[in-house]
N, C-alpha and C positions, 0 to 999 in steps of 0.2 A: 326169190329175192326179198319180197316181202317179210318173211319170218324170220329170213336171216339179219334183215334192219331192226327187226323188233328184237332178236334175242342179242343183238351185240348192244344196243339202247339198255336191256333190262341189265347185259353184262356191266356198262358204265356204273349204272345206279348202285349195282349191287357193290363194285367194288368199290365205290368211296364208302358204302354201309358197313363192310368187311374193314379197311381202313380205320375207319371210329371207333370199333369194336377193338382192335387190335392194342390201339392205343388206349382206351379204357384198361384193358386184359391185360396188357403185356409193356404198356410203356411207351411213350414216344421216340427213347433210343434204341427200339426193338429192331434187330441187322434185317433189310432186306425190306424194309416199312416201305421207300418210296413206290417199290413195284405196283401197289393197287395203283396208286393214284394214278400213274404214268399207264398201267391199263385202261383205266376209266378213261381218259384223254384217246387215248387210242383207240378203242372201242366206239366212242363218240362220233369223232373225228370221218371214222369207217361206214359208221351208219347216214354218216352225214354224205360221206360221198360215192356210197354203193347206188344210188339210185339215175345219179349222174354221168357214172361210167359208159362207154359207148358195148364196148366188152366184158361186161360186169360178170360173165359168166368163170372167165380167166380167173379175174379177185376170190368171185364164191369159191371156186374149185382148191384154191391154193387157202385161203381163210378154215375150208375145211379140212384137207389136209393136215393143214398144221395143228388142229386142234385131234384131229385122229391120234396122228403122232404122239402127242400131247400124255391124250390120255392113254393110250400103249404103255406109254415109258411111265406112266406112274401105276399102271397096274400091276407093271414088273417093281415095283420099289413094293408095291402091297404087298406081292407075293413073297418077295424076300424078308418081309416084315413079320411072318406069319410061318416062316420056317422057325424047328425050335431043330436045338443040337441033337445030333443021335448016340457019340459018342463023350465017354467021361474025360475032361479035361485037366492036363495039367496045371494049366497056369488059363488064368482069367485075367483077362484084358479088359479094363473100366475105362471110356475114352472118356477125355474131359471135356465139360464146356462152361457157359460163365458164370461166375461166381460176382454177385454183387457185393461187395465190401467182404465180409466174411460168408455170408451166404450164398448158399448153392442159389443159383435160377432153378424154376421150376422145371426145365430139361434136364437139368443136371439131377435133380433129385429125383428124377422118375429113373436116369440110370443109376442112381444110387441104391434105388428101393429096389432093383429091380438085381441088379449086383448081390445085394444081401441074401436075396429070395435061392439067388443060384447058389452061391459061394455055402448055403446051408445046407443044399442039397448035396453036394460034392463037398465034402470037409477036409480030404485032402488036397482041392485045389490053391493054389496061391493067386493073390490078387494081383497083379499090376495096377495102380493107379496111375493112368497119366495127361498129365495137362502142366503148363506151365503157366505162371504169371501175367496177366495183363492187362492194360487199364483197367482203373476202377476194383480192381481186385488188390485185398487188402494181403492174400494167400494163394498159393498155387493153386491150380483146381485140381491137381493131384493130392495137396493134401487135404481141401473141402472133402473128398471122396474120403479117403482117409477116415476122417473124424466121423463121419454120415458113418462108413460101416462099423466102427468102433461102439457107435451109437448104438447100432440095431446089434449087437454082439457078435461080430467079428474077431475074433483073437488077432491080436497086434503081431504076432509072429508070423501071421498068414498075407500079410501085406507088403508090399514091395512100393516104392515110391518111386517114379520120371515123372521130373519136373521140371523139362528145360522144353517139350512139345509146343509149337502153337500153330500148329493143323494137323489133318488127319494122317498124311502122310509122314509127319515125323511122332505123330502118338505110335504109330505102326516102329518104325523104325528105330526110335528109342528104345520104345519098349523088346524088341525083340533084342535088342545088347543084352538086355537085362538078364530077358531069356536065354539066349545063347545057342539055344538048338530050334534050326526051322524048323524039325520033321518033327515037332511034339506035339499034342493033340493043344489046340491054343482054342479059347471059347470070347470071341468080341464081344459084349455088353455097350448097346451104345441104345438113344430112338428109333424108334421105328422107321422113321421116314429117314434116316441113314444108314441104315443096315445093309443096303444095297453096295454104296459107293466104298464103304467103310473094308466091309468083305474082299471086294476086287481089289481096292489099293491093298491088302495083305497079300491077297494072294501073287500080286505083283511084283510084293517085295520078296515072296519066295517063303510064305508060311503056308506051307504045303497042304496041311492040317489045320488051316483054320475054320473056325464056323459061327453060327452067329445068335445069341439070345438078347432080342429086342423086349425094349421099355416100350411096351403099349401104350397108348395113352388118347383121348379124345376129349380133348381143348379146344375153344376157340381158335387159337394159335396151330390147332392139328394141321388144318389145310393151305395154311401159310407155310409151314413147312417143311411138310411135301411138293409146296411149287418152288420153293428156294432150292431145294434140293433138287430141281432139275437141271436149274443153271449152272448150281455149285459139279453137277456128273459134265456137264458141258465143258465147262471149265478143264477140270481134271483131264476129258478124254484130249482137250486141245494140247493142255501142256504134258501128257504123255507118264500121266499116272494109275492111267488104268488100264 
């Protein structure tokens, strides 16, 4: 019991330290910010009351659990992060995400750079880019994507535009109208810490062939979201997207 007061104590501190950082790195309207603090409270609260418990062993046992779990489910998001494609694709799927005024987020540009990297390796592949408008965004982030590959020398014929998407589930679904045939070799381009969820909502919608080349990346911002992305697969499994 002792250690486990001490490491949910050092968990509090760390995550209002994690919190600061984020907000220096990433912004005070970065999606998904309140979860430190609302940890640290939690964390606190737990240390405070594990000692008091008549049954504390019940609390340890479930407090541990859940943090097994925890980290299970993100060793499978690692591993899907870490698969690259084995077969040559037809069409390349760029998911979108936000776009400040005209610029891409730093999410966005790492699938961007990372979109380039592939789409050069496969020259007959075609892009999809898709994302649609929203707040604060002055352009689609289908077309942010656009412009980003055009940059790094992408031929504008190899581009395909959806840009009505605003989640993962309709990047998928849009995009594959575009497409027209599920059975084609389809290659997802998204972060790493969504290549998991990203994958199964396709293949849910029946892209039979799809597979995944993730934008690696290790940010500050890296381990925030990898844990937003557990709640966002939670989400998803509730409302019957995956």
């Amino acid at each position: 019991m002792y250690i486990t007061t001490l490491l949910l104590r050092a968990l509090s501190v760390l995550s209002v330290v994690y919190f600061l950082l984020l907000v220096i790195f990433s912004g005070i309207r970065t999606s998904f910010l309140w979860f430190w603090l609302l940890l640290a409270a939690f964390s606190f609260v737990c240390s405070l009351l594990l000692p008091r418990l008549t049954h504390y062993q019940i609390f340890l046992s479930m407090l541990w659990g859940l943090a097994a779990a925890f980290l299970i489910i993100e060793g499978i998001f690692i591993f899907y992060a870490f698969r690259r494609p084995q077969a040559a694709p037809e069409y390349v799927i760029i998911l979108g995400a936000q776009v400040r005024g005209d610029t891409p987020s730093k999410v966005l540009q790492k699938r961007i750079d990372a979109a380039a990297d592939y789409l050069e390796q496969y020259p007959l592949a075609i892009a999809v880019c898709s994302g649609g408008q929203g707040k604060g965004e002055n352009i689609s982030e289908a077309e942010a994507i656009r412009r980003g590959l055009l940059e790094k020398g992408i031929e504008e014929e190899r581009i395909l535009l959806e840009d009505r998407s605003t989640s993962t589930l309709e990047n998928i679904t849009y995009s594959m109208e575009i497409i027209g045939d599920e059975s084609l070799p389809v290659t997802i381009i998204t972060n790493d810490f969504h290549m998991f969820r990203a994958l199964h909502i396709a293949k849910k919608q029946g892209l039979i062939n799809a597979q995944g080349y993730s934008a690696i990346s290790f940010q500050p911002v890296t381990v925030h979201y990898y844990v937003r992305e557990f709640f966002a697969v939670a989400k998803d499994l509730l409302v019957g997207n995956l």
